[in-house]
N, C-alpha and C positions, 0 to 999 in steps of 0.2 A: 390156395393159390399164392406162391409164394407171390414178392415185391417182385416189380422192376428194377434194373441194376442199378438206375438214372434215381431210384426211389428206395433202396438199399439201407441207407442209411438213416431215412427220415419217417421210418414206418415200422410197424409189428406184423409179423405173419398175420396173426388173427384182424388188425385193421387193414391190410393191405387185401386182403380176402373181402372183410365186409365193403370197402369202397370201389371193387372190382368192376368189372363193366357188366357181369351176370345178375350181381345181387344188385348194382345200382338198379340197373332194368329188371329185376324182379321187383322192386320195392316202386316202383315206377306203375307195374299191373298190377302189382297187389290193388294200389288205388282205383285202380278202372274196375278190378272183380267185385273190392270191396263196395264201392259207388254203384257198379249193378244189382249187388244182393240189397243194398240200403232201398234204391230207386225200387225194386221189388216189393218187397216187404210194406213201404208206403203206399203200391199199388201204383207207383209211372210209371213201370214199365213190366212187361208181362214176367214172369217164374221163370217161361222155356228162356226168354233171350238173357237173365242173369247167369245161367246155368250154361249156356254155349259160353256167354263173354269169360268166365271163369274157368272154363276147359279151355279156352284159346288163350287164356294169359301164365300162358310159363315161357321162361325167359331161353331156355336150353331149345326151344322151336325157333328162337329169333336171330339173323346175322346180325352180330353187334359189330362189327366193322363196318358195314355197308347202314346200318343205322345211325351211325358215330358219323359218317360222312352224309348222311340226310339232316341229321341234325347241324352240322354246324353249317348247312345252308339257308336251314329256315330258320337260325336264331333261335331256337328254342327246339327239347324234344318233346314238347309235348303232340306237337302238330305229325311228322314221320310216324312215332307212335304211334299215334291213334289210326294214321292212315293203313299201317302195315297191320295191327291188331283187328280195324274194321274188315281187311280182306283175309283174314284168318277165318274170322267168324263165320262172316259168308261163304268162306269155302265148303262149312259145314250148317252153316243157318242161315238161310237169305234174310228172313223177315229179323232174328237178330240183332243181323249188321245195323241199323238202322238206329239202335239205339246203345252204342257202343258210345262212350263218354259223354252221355245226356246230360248238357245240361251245366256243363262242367269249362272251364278255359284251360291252355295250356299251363298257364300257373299253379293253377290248383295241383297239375299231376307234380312236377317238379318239386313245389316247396311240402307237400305233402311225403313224397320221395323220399326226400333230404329226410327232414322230421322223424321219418321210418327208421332211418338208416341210423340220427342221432338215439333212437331210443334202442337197438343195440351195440349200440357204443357206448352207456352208457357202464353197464354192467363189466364189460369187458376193461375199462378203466379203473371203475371201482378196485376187482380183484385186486390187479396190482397196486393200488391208492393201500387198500388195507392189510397187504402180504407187508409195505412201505413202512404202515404205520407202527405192526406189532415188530416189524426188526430195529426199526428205531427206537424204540420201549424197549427193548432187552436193551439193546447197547445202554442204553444209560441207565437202568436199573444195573446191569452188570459191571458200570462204570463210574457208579454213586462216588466212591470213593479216591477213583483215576485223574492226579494231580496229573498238570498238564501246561505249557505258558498259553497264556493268554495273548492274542496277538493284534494290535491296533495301529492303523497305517503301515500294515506289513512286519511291524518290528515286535520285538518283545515287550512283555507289558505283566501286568501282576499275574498270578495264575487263578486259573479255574480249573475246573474238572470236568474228562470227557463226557462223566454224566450232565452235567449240565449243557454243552456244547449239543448232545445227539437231544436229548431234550427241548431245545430252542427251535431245533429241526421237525419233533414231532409234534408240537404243539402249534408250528405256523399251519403245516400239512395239513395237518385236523381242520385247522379254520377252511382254510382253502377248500377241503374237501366237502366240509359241509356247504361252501358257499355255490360248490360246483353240483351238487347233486339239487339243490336248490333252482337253480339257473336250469338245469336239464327237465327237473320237472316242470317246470314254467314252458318249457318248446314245445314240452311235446302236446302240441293241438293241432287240429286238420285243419288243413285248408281248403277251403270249399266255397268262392262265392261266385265261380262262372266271369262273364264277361267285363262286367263292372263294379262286383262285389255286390250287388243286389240280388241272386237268383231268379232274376226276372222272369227267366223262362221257367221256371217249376213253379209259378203263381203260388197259390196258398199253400205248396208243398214244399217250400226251400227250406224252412227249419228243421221239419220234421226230416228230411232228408239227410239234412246235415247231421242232426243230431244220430240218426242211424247210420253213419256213415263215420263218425266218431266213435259208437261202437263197436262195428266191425272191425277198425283198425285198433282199438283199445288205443283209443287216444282222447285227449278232452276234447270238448266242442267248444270254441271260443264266442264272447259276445255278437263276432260281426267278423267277416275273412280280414288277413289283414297282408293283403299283397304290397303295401308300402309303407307298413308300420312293421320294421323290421327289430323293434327295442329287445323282443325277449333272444334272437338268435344273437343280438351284441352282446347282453351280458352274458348268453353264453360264452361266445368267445372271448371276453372279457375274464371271466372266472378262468380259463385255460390258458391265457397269458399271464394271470397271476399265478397260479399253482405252478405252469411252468417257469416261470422266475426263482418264486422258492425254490424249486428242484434245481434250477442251475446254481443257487446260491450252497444249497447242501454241497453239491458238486464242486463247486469252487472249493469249497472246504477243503473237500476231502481229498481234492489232486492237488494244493497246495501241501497238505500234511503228508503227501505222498512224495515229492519231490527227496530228491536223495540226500537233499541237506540235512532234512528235517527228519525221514523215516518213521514216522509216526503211525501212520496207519496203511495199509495194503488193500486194494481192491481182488475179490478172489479171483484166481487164475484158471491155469485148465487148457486141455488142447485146443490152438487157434487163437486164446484169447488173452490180447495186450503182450504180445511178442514185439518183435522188432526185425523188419527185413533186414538189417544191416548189423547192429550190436544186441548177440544173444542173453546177456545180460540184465537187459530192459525188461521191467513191470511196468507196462504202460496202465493210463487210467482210462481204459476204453468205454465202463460203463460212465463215466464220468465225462468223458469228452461228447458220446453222443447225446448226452442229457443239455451240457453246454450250448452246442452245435443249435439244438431246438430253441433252450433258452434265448441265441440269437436270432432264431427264425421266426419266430413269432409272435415277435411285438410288432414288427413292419407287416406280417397277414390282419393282425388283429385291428393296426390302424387301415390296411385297405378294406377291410371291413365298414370300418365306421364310416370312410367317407363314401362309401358305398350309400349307408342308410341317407343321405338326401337324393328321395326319387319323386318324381313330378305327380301328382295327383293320386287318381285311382289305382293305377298302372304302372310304373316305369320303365324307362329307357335302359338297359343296361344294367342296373343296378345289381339284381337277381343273377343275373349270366352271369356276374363276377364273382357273386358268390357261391354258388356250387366249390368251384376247385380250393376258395379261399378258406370257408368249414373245414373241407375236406382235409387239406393241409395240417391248419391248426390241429385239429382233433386226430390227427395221426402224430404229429408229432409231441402233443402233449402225454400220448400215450407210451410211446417210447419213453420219452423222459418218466413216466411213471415206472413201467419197465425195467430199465435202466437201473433207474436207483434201489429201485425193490431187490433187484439183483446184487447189487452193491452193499446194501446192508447186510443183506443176509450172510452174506458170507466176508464180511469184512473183517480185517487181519487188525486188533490193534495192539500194539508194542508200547507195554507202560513203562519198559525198563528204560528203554529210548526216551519216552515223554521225560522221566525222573532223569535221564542224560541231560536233556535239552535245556531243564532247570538248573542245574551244576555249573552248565556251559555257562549262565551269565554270570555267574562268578556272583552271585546275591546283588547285583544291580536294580535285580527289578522288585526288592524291596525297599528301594529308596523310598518311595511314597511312606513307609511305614514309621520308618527311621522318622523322617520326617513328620507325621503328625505326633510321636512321641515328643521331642525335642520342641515342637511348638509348641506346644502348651508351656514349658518352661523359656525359651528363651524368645518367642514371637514365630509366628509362621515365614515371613521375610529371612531371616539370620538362617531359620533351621535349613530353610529350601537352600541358600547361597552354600550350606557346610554339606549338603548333601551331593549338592549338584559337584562341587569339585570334587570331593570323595569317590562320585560316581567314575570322573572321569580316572583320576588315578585306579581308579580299580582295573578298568578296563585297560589301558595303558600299559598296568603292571601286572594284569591279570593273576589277580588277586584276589580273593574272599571282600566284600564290601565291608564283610565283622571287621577284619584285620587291619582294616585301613583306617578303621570308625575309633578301634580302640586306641590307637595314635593320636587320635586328636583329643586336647583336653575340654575343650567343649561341650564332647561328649559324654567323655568317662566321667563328669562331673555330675551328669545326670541319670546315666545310662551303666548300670555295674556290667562284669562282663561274660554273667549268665542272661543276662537280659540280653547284649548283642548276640551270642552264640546263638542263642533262639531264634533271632531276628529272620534267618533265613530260611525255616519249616514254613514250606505251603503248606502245609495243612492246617496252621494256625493263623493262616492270615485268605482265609475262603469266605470274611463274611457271613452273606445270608446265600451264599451258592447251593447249601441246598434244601434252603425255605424254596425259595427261585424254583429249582428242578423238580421241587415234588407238584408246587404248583401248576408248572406246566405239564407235568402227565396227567394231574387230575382234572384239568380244563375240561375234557368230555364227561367227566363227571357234574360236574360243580354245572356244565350250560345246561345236560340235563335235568338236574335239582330246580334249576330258575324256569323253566318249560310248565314242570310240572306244580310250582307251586303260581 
């Protein structure tokens, strides 16, 4: 089921499918089938009536319009549901009906629901998290070597290497992802405690119920229900606002290196996509702009989220009804952004000739830093920075070689012969420990595994 138009931009086919109004409301009776095959099996409720509740729960029997407007009268869908599912059953099993959501409260079905629906969305994340990861690792293993400026408060600055740059990107990802798949397994538990979280009404069969009722869905059975202890779905979406952050910061990157000044690198093109209705000349950063777009949308879901989690007692007011649409949100748009960029990697354009222009272009200014720890050693760090600092600007001025301007001064030539300046201006000789740096960050999932296992 494709998006809505209104929802186009902030969703994946495949999430905009899974949060549908069919599969919501199937994953809604999956918990009623599953709850009467558990209540079975323990013996509350008879074989024949789990086996009617479980033929009357498919969602493709149910008007989800004219449910979608029962629910938002009763505040909750647990109540329409159950009402419209009980005269299903009795259409076909009087004595059935009777024991259709035994036992159970509206919550239970909803945050059990949700729970359902996050645990296939997990997978569907993942792919593209890890399609992300390994096109990140090419780029910078194929870019070990791709001199490039380095660039800080927007301007130019010493150089690094593209491998290093796509590197910083896949090493944050990796964290993130481990901390996301983390957080997802912590949700996924049933919710199960009836009226007031006590199972009162199932007497000495509430555990056992529960617990069967955690298996049928292949979910965990938690300590105790937790209808206002909402900590594990925050860090969920906690974990999906920081991955999506990262992904907007790659993004920022990579439509900043995209801009026509710079030319540096290209996002891959193709019919439809990153044209321009007015000037056909534009490569727009389209995977990059929808990755942004999210990165702005989902810090303010993630904070309506949290101030959600203060809910009154046993039960809350409101808290739960806000979040349905607020998950939902988040975890579609973090999957775009995953999408997105997976898509961007993979097929991203990068121009080293341009990078090696871009360096040229500052005319060796931005080895001023270098110049200058030479020259301090012999003449003070104060003196050397004051002969750099004017040399810098004459260069640009006169745009000029920095060597050329350095070798005019006696200053320098005094200390500095003028194979040593000519040098001065090879990024490749002045990359540090960039890539001690890069290799460390691709091997980070190695080295956390090493630490696991010992």
């Amino acid at each position: 089921m494709p998006a809505r138009l209104i929802e186009s931009l902030a969703t994946t086919e495949s999430l905009a499918e899974l949060f549908s109004d069919q599969s919501v409301l199937q994953a809604m009776l999956d918990f009623e089938a599953a709850l009467a095959r558990a209540e079975a099996r323990a013996g509350v409720i008879p074989e024949s009536a789990a086996k009617a509740i479980r033929k009357a729960a498919k969602a493709e029997e149910f008007d989800t319009a004219h449910l979608a407007a029962d629910i938002l009268r009763a505040g909750t869908p647990g109540i329409p549901l159950i009402k419209i599912l009980t005269e299903k059953v009795r259409a076909k099993n009087e004595d059935a009906a009777r024991y259709v959501h035994w036992g159970a409260t509206s919550q239970d079905v909803a945050d059990t629901a949700l729970v359902l629906l996050l645990k296939q969305a997990q997978p569907i994340l993942s792919v593209d998290l890890v399609r992300l990861e390994r096109a990140v690792k090419k780029l910078s293993q194929d870019h070990k070597d791709t001199v490039m400026l380095g660039r800080t408060l927007m301007q130019a600055a010493l150089p690094v290497t593209f491998g290093l740059k796509a590197a910083t990107w896949f090493a944050s990802i990796h964290r993130s992802k481990s901390d996301l798949d983390g957080a997802f397994a912590a949700t996924l538990v049933v919710q199960f405690g009836g009226a007031s979280g006590t199972l009162a009404s199932l007497g000495r069969k509430g555990i056992e119920v529960a617990r069967a009722l955690a298996n049928e869905l292949s979910l965990d059975c938690p300590d105790a229900p937790w209808h206002t202890q909402r900590d594990r779905l925050a860090a969920l979406m906690c974990a999906c606002g920081v991955l999506t952050g990262l992904l907007g910061k790659m993004a920022c990157d990579i439509s900043l290196l995209m801009q026509g000044e710079v030319g540096e690198v290209a996002e891959p093109g193709g019919e439809g996509r990153g044209g321009s209705s007015t000037m056909p000349h534009k490569r727009n950063p389209i995977g990059c702009s929808l990755t942004l777009a999210a990165a702005q949308r989902v810090p303010g879901l993630v904070a309506s989220f949290l101030s959600g989690m203060v809910q009154a007692h046993e039960r809350g007011v409101g808290g739960w009804q806000a979040e349905w649409l607020t998950v939902a949100s988040i975890i579609q748009a973090t999957g775009l952004a995953a999408a997105s960029m997976a898509e961007v990697a993979e097929g991203l354009t990068v121009d080293t000739v341009r990078m090696r222009s871009n360096i040229e272009a500052t005319h060796g200014v931005i080895f001023a830093e270098r110049v200058t720890m030479l020259l301090g050693a012999k003449l003070g760090r104060d003196v050397a920075h004051k002969i750099l600092q004017d040399a810098a600007k004459k260069s640009s001025k006169q745009k000029r070689h920095l060597s050329e301007v350095l070798a005019e001064i006696p200053e320098v030539t005094n200390h500095l012969d003028r194979l040593t300046l000519r040098r001065l201006e090879s990024p490749e000789e002045y990359l540090g420990s960039t890539e001690a740096f890069r290799k460390a960050l691709l091997s980070s999932k190695t080295s956390k595994t090493k630490k696991k296992e010992q």
